[in-house]
KOLPA-254224 format. One record per residue (C-alpha): x, y, z; residue number from 1. Coordinates in pm, whole numbers, plus 50000, padded with zeros to 5 digits. Layout:
N
+-------+-------+-------+-----+
|  east | north |    up | num |
+-------+-------+-------+-----+
|     X |     Y |     Z | NUM |
...
+-------+-------+-------+-----+
# end
This chain:
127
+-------+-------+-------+-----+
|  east | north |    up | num |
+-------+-------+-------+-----+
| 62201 | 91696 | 78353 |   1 |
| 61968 | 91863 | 78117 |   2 |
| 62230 | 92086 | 77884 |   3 |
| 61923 | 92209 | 77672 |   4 |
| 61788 | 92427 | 77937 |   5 |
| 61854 | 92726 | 77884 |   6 |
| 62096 | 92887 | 78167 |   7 |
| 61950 | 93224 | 78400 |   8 |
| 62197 | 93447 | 78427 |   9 |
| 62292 | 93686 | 78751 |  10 |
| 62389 | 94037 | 78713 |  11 |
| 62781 | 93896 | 78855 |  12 |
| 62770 | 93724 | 78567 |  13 |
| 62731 | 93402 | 78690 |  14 |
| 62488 | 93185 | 78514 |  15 |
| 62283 | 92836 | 78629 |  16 |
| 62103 | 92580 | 78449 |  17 |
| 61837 | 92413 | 78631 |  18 |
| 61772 | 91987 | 78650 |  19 |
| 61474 | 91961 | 78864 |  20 |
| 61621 | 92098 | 79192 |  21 |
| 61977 | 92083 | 79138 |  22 |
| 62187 | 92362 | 78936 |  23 |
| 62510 | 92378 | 78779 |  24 |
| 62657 | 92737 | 78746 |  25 |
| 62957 | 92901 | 78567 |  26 |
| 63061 | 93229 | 78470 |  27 |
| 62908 | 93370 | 78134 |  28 |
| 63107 | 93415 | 77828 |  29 |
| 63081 | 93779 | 77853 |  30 |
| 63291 | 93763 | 78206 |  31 |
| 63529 | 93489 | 78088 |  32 |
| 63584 | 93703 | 77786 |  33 |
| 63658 | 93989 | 78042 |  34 |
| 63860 | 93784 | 78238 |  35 |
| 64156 | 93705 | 77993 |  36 |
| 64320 | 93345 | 77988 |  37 |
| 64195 | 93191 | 78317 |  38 |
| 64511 | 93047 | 78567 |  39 |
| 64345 | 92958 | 78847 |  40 |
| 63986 | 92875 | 79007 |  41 |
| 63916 | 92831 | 79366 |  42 |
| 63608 | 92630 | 79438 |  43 |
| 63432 | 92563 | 79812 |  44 |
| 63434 | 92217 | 79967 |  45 |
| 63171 | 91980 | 79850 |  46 |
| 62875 | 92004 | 80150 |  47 |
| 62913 | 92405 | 80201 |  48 |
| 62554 | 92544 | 80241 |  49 |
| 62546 | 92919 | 80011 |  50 |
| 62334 | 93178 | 80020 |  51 |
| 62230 | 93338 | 79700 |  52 |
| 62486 | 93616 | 79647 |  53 |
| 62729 | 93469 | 79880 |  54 |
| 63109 | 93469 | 79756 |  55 |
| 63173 | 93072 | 79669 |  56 |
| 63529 | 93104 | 79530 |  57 |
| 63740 | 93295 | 79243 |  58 |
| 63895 | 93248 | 78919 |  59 |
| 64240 | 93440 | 78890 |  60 |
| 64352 | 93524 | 78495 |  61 |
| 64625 | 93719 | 78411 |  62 |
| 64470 | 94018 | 78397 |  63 |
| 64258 | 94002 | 78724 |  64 |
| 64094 | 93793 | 79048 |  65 |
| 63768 | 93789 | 79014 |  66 |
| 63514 | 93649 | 79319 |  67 |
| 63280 | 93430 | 79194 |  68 |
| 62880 | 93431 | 79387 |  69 |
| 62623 | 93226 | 79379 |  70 |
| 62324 | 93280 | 79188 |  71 |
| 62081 | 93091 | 79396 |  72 |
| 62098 | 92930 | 79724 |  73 |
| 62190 | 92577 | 79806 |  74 |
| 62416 | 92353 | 79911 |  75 |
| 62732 | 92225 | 79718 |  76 |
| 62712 | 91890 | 79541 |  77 |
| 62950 | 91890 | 79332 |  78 |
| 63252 | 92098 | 79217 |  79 |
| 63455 | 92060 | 78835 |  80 |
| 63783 | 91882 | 78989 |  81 |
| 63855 | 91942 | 78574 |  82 |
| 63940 | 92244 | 78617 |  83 |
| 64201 | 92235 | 78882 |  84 |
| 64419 | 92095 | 78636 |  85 |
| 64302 | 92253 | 78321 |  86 |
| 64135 | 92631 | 78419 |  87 |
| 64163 | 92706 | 78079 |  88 |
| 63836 | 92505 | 77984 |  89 |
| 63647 | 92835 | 78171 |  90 |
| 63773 | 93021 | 77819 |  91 |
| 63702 | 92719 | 77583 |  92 |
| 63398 | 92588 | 77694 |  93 |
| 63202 | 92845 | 77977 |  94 |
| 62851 | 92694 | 77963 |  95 |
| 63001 | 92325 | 77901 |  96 |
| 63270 | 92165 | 77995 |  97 |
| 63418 | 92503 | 78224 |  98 |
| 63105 | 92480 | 78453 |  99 |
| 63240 | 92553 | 78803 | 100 |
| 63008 | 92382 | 79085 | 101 |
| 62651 | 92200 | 79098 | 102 |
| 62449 | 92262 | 79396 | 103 |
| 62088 | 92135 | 79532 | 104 |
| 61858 | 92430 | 79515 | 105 |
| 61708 | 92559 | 79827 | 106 |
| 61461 | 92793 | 79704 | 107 |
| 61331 | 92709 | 79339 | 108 |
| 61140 | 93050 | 79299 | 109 |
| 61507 | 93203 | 79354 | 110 |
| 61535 | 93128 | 78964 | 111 |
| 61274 | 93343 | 78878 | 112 |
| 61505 | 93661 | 79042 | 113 |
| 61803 | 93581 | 78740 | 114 |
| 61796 | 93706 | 78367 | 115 |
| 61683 | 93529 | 78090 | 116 |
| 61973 | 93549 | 77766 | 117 |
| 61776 | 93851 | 77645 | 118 |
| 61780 | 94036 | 77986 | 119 |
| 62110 | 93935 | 78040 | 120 |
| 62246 | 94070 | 77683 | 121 |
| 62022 | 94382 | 77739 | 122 |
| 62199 | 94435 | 78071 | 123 |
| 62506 | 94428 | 77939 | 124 |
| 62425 | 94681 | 77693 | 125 |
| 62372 | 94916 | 77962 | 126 |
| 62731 | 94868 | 78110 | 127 |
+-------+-------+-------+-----+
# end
């Protein structure tokens, strides 16, 4: 996985990071930060086809559930069993270690509909 790319953000806050056609997606700091002390994350079954937008699962804090979509299309390859036992890594580590699923991409030029970091901070300044 290439962790230098930089990750695209959606305006769920969701972000991926692209490896040739396979992306891993979390939730951004800003929504984690929102979020409070994650409890719980639901994640789909390994296989499930998405469509960009779709809901794939949720992350449940103590302040609030929040549905988690999918930035791009694609099917799941991979979810982070990690954080089954240990949600918290979501808060400690959002674009690392607390990524929540990798999928193969079905449409690359879906990347070019997310948010770079600057679009993504800008957006939020308009919250």
């Amino acid at each position: 996985m290439d962790e230098t790319a930089a990750p695209r953000f959606a305006k769920s806050h969701e972000w991926a990071r692209l490896d040739h056609d396979t992306a891993t997606i979390g939730i951004s700091d800003h929504a984690q930060e929102e979020l409070g002390d994650v409890a719980l994350v639901l994640l789909p079954e390994v296989g499930r086809m998405l469509q960009a937008g779709e809901k794939f699962g949720e992350v449940e804090s103590i302040k609030a559930v929040s549905d988690l979509y999918s930035p791009l299309a694609g099917r799941v390859l991979e979810i982070n069993e990690a954080l089954l036992d240990a949600p918290e890594t979501v808060n400690d580590d959002p674009y690392g270690d607390g990524w929540l699923i990798r999928i193969q991409v079905a449409d690359l030029s879906e990347v070019d509909t997310l948010l770079d970091a600057d679009a993504y901070e800008q957006y939020l300044g308009e919250l």
